[in-house]
C-alpha positions in Angstrom: 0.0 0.0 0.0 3.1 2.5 -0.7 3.8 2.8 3.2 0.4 3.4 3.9 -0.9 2.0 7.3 -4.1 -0.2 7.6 -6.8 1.9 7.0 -5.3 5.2 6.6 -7.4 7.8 4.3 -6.1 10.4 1.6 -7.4 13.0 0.0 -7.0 12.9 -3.9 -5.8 15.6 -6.3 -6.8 16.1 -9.8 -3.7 18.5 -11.2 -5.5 18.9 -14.4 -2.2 21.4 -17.0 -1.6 22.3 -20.0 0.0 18.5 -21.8 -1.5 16.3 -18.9 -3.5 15.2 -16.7 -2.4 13.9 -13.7 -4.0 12.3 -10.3 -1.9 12.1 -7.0 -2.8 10.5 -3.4 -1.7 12.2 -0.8 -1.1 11.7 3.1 -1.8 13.9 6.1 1.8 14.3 6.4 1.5 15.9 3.1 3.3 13.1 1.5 2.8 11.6 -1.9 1.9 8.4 -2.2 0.6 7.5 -5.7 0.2 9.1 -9.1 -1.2 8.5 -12.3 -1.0 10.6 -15.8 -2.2 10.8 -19.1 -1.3 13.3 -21.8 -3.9 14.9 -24.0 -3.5 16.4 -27.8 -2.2 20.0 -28.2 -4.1 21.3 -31.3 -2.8 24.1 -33.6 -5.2 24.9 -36.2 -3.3 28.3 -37.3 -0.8 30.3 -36.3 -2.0 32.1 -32.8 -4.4 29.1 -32.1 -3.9 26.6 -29.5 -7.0 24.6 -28.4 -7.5 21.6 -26.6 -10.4 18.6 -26.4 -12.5 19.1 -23.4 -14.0 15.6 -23.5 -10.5 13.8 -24.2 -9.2 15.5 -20.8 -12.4 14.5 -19.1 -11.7 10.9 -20.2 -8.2 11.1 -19.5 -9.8 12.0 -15.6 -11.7 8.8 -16.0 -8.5 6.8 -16.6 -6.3 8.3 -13.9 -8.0 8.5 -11.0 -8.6 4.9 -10.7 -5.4 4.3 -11.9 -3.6 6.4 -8.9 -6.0 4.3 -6.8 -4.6 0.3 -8.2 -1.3 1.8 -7.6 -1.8 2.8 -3.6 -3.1 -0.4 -3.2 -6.4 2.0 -2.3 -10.0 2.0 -2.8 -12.7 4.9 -3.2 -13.7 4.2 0.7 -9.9 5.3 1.3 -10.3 8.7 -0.4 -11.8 11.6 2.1 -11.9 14.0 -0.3 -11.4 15.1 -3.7 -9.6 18.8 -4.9 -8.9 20.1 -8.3 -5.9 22.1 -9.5 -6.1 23.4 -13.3 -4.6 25.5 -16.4 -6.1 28.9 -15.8 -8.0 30.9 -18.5 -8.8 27.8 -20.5 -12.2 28.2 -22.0 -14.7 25.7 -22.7 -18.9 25.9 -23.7 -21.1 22.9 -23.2 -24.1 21.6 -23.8 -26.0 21.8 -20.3 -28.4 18.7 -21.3 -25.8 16.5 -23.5 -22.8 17.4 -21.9 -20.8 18.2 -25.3 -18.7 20.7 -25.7 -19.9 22.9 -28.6 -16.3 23.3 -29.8 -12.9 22.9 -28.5 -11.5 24.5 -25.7 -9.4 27.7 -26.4 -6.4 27.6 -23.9 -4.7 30.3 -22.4 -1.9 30.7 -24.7 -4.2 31.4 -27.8 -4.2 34.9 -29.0 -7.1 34.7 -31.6 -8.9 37.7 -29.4 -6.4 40.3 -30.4 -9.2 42.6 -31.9 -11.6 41.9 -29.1 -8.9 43.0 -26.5 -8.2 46.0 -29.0 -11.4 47.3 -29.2 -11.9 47.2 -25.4 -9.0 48.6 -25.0 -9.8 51.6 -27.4 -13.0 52.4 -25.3 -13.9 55.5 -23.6 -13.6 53.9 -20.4 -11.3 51.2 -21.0 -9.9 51.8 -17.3 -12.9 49.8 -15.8 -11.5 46.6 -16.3 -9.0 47.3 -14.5 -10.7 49.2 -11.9 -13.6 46.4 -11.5 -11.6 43.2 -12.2 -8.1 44.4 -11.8 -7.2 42.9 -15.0 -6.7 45.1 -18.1 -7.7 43.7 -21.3 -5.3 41.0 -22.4 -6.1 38.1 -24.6 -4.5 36.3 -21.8 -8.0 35.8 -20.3 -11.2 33.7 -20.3 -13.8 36.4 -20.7 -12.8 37.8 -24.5 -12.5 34.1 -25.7 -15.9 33.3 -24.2 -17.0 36.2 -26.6 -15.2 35.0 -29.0 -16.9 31.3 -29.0 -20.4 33.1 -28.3 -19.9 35.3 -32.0 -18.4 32.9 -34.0 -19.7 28.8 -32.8 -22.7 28.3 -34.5 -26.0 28.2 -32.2 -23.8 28.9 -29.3 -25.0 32.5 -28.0 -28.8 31.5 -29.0 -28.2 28.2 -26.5 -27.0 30.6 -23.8 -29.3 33.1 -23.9 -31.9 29.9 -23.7 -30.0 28.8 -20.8 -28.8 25.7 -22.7 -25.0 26.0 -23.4 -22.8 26.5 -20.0 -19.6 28.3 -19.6 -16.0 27.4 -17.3 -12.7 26.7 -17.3 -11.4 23.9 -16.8 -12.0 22.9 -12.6 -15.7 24.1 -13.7 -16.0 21.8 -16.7 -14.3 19.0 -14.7 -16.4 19.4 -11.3 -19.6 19.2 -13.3 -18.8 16.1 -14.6 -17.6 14.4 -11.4 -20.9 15.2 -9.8 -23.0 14.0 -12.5 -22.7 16.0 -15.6 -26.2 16.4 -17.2 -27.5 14.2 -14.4 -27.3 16.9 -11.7 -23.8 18.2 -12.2 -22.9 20.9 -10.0 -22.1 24.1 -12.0 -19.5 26.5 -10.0 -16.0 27.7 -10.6 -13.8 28.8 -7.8 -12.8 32.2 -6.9 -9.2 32.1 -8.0 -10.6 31.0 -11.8 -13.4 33.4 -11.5 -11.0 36.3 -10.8 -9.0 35.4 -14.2 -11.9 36.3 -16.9 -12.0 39.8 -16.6 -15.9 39.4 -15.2 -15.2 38.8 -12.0 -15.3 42.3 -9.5 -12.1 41.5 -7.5 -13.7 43.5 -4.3 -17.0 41.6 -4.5 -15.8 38.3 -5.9 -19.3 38.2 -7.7 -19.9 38.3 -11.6 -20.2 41.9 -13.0 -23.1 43.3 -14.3 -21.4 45.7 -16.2 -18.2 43.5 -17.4 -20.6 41.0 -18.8 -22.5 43.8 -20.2 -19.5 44.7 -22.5 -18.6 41.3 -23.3 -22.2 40.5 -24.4 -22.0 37.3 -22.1 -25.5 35.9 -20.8 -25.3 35.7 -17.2 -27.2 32.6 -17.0 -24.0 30.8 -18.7 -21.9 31.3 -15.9 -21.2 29.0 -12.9 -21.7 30.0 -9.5 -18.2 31.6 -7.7 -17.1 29.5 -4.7 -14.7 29.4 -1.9 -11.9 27.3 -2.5 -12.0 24.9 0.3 -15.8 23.9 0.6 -17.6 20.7 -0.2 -19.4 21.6 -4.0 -21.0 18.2 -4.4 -20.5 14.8 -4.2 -18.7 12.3 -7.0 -21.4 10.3 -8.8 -20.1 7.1 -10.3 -16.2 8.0 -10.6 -15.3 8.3 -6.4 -18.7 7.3 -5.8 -19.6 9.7 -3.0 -16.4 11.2 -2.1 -16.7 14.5 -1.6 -15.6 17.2 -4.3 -14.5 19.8 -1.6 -11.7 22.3 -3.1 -10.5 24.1 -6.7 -7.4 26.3 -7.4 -6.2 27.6 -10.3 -2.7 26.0 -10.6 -1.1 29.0 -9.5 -3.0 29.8 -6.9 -2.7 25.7 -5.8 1.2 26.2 -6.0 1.1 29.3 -3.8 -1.0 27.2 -1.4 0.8 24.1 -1.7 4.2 26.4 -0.8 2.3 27.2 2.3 3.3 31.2 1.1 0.3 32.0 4.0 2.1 35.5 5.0 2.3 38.7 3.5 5.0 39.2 1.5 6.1 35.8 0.9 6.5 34.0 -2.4 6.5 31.5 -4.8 7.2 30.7 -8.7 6.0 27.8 -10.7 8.6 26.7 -14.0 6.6 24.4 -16.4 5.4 25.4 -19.9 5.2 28.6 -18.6 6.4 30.0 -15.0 4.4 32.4 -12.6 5.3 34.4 -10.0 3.1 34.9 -6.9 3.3 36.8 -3.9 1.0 37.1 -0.9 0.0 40.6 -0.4 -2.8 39.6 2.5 -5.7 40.7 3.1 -5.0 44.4 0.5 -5.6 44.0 -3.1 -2.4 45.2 -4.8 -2.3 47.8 -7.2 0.2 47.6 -10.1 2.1 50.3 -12.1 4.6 47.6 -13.5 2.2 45.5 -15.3 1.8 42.8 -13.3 -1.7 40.9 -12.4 -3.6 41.5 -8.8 -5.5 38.4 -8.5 -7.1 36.2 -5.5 -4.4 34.3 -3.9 -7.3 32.1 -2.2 -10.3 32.1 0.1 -10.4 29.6 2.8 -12.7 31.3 5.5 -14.7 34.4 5.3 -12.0 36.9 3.8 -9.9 36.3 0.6 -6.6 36.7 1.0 -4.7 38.4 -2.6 -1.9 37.7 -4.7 0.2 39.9 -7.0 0.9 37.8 -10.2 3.9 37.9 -12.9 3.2 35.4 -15.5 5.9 34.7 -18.3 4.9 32.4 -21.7 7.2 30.1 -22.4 9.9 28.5 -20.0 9.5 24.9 -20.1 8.2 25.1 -23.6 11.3 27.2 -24.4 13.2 23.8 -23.6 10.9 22.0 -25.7 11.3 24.3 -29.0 14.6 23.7 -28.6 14.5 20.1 -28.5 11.9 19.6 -31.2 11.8 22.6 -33.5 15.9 22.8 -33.8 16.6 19.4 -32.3 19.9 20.1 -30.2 19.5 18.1 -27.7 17.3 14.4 -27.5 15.5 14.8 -24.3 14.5 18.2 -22.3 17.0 17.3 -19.4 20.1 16.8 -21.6 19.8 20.8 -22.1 21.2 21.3 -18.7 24.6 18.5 -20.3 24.9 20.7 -23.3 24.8 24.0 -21.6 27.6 23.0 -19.1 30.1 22.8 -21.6 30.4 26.1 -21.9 31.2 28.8 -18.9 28.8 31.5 -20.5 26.2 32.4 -23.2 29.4 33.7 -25.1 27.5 37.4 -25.7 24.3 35.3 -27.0 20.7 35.9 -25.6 17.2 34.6 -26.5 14.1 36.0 -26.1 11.3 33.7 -26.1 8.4 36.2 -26.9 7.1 33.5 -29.4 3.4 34.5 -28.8 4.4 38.3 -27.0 5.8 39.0 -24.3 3.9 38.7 -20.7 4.4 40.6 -17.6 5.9 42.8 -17.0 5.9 44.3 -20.3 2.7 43.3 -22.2 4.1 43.6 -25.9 1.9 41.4 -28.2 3.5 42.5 -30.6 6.5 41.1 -29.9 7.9 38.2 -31.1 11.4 35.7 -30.3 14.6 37.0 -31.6 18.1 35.4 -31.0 20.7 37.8 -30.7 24.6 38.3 -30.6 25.4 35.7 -33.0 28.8 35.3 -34.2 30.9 32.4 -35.8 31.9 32.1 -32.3 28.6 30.9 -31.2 27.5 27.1 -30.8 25.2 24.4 -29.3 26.1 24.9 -25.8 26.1 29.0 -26.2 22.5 28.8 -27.1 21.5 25.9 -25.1 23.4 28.6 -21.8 21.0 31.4 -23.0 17.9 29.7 -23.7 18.0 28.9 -19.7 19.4 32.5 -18.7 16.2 33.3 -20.7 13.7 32.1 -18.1 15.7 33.4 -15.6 16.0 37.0 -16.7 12.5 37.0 -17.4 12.2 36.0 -13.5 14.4 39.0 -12.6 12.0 41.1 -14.2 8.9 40.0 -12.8 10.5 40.4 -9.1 11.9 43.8 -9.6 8.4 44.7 -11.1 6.7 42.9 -8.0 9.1 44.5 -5.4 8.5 48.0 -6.9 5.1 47.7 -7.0 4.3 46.5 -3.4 7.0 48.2 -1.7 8.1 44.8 0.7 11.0 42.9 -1.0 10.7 39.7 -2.0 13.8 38.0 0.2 13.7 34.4 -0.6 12.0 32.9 -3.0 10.4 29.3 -3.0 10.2 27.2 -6.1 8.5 24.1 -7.8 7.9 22.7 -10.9 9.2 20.2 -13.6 12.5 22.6 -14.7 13.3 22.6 -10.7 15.3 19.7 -10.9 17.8 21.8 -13.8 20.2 22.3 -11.2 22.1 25.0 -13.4 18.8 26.7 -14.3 18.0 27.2 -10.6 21.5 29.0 -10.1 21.3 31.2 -13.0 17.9 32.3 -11.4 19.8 32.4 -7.6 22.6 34.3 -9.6 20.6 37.0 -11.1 18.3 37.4 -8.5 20.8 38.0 -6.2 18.3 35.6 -3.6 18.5 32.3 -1.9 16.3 30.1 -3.8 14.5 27.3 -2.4 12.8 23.8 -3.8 10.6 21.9 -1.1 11.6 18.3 -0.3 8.4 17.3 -2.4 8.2 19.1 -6.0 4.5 18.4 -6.1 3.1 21.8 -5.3 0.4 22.4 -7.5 -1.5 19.6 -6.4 -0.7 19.9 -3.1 -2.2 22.7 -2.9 -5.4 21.0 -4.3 -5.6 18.2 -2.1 -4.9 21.0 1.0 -7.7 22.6 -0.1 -10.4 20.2 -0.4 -8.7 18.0 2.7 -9.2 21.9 4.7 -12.6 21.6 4.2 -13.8 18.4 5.4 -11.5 18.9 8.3 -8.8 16.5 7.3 -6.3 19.3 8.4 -7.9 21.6 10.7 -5.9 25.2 9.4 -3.7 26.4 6.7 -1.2 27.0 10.1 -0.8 23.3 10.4 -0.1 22.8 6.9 3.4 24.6 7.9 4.7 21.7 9.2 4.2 20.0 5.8 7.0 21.9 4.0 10.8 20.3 4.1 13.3 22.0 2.1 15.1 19.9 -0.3 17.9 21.8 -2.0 18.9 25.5 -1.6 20.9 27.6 -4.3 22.8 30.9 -3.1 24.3 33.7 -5.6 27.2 33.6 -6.8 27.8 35.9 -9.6 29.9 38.7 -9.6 27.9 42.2 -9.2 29.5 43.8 -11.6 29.0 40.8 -14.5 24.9 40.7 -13.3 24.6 44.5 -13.8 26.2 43.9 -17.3 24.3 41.0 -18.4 21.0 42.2 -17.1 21.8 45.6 -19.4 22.3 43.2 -22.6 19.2 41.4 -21.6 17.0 44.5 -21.3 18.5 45.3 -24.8 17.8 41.9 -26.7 14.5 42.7 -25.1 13.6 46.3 -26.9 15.0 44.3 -30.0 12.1 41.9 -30.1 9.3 44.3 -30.3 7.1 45.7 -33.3 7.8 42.9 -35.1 4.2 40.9 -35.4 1.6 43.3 -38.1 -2.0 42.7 -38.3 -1.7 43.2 -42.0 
């Protein structure tokens, strides 16, 4: 039973990302005991698209979850509750009595909504999204793609306006179906999700009138905006029973599972993308650096909030290397290749493949490689294609520290590019901060199972959660000040070089 005494109950975590889906048992001690994954089609139509099959990642939920369960040596009796961490943004419409998708989800790295976000962005009072949802128009976000499938998926806006075609992302689409689907399936999103479509009033944390107004989104569409930690419904058939008690948006799972519960304290996330979150408490930050207030999480009666630095690609910057230019075999070997070399040898890359994300917000930027010189080769490029996610982490912390006015002065970590030792001391290096990885690398959906486990009392406060978290590895700066100040002035200037370049004609 993996270690697991007689009798001894878990709480379950469905971690559904961006390439996978993924289900992991976990122990009171916070410990990992079983896993289970499947990997779903990316789909890229055209250039700016990227869409993925709601129903194939429901089924692939199907598969793991039992399969987690064979490998504990576990039954449904030993699960005490069930939480749900997911890609954020991710949009998906379904037929309320069917339970089909009307089309295919649009993820959060698609860009079709570029004129939508334009045109709200050209309005007279274009400062209200902002002001109401603390999110400025970006196509970054669920609500313009919902528009987007309402204008152009056949029959879809009549359906919702008829009450027939329901709207979420991806923890709504997948706690509908676990509680019955178009047998009774409970129809909510969480407050973390919610606050990532531009229709959710950050100060409220209820649907606005006035933002759904302007998107021309029914309100009878939407799901119902939770707590995080609270029981929503119960499984029907899949878990039969078991309670399906918390959601998070990944992030907002990782910052959770980090256990980054006080003011000022931090996290950051490297997978396909990385994010950056800090806790600002019980205050909902304001921004002048571009960077994303958000809900950090609501447990009890009082949300606590989050400042947010999101950057594109990191993990998927490793990937494009691998597959797209094939230098290296496997994702890890980058870490081999980059080693034999004691620098980037003046070379930088700057992954702004689809724009570039906070702090800057140029969609109209797009990736350059710069500096090269007969000089350059293999392990140059494979050096700066990891300085590149860790340059892009320097900027989202000097944007986060100047914004909230409390320094950020560790920083914890998580994620599949964790384990690239160099990476993490390129990021310790030009940080100039003592980074931290937590003995278990499973953050995301530990933050999951914390949630829905706090809500049936399987831990009794996010205090006591504390005691959970074991550092694993620490990396400390090393670079010389004078060399970061000059590499992080070459960076800002392969940056300015990658702008203008994408045209709408």
């Amino acid at each position: 039973m993996s270690g697991l005494s007689a009798g001894e109950r878990v709480v379950a975590a469905i971690d559904q990302g961006t390439t996978s889906t993924r289900c992991l048992l976990f122990t009171r001690s916070g410990r990992m005991v079983a896993v289970a994954q499947r990997e779903h089609r990316q789909h890229f139509p055209s250039p700016g698209r990227a869409e993925h099959d709601a129903s194939e990642i429901w089924r692939a939920v199907t598969r793991v979850v039992p399969a987690a369960l064979r490998r504990a040596g576990l039954g449904p009796e030993n699960v005490v509750a069930l939480g749900i961490a997911n890609q954020r943004e991710t949009t998906v419409i379904w037929n309320r009595r069917t339970g089909v998708p009307l089309a295919r989800a649009i993820t959060w790295q698609d860009t079709r909504t570029t004129d939508i976000v334009a045109g709200l962005a050209a309005d007279t009072d274009a400062a209200r999204w902002a002001r109401i949802s603390g999110l400025g128009p970006a196509t970054y976000f669920a609500g313009p793609r919902l528009q987007w499938l309402l204008d152009h998926v056949p029959g879809a806006r009549e359906g919702a306006e008829r009450g027939e075609v329901l709207f979420g992302t991806m923890e709504s689409w997948l706690i509908w179906n676990l509680t019955g689907g178009p047998d009774g399936g409970v129809h909510v999103t969480d407050v973390t999700n919610a606050s990532r479509t531009m229709l959710m009033d950050l100060r409220t944390l209820e649907w606005s009138d006035a933002l759904c107004s302007a998107l021309r989104v029914p309100r009878g569409m939407l799901p119902t905006i939770v707590p995080n930690a609270r029981v929503y419904g119960r499984c029907a058939g899949l878990l039969d029973g078991v309670p399906v008690a918390g959601a998070l948006g990944d992030q907002q799972a990782a910052l959770v599972g980090q256990t980054c519960f006080a003011p000022g304290e931090a996290k950051c996330t490297y997978g396909t993308g990385a994010f950056l979150l800090k806790n600002t408490g019980s205050r909902i930050p304001g921004s002048e650096a571009g960077l994303i207030p958000t809900v950090g999480y609501l447990f009890g009666g009082h949300p606590v909030y989050a400042l947010e630095g999101s950057i594109a690609m990191t993990g998927s910057l490793v990937q494009w290397f691998r597959d797209a230019l094939g230098m290296i075999s496997t994702a890890a070997r980058i870490e081999t290749l980059a080693l034999t070399v004691p620098d980037n040898g003046g070379c930088y890359v700057v992954p702004a493949f689809s724009g570039l994300y906070a702090p800057h917000w140029y969609p109209d930027a797009r990736g350059v490689i710069v500096g090269l010189t007969s000089y350059i080769h293999r392990g140059h490029l494979a050096r700066a294609v990891l300085e590149a996610t860790a340059w892009q982490t320097r900027e989202v912390l000097d944007a986060m520290n100047a914004d909230s006015g409390l320094p950020v002065t560790r920083l914890k970590v998580d994620g599949g590019m964790t384990a690239n030792h160099l990476l993490m001391q390129c990021v310790a290096d030009v940080l100039d901060l003592t980074v931290e990885r937590p003995l278990g690398s499973e953050a995301v959906s530990l933050g999951a199972a914390y949630a829905a486990g706090l809500a049936v009392g399987y831990w009794p406060d996010p205090e006591v959660l504390r005691r959970n978290w074991h550092r694993a590895a620490a990396w400390e700066p090393t670079m010389d000040p004078g060399l970061r100040r000059r590499e992080h002035d070459n960076w800002r200037r392969a940056v300015q070089r990658s702008t203008g370049w994408a045209r709408s004609d």
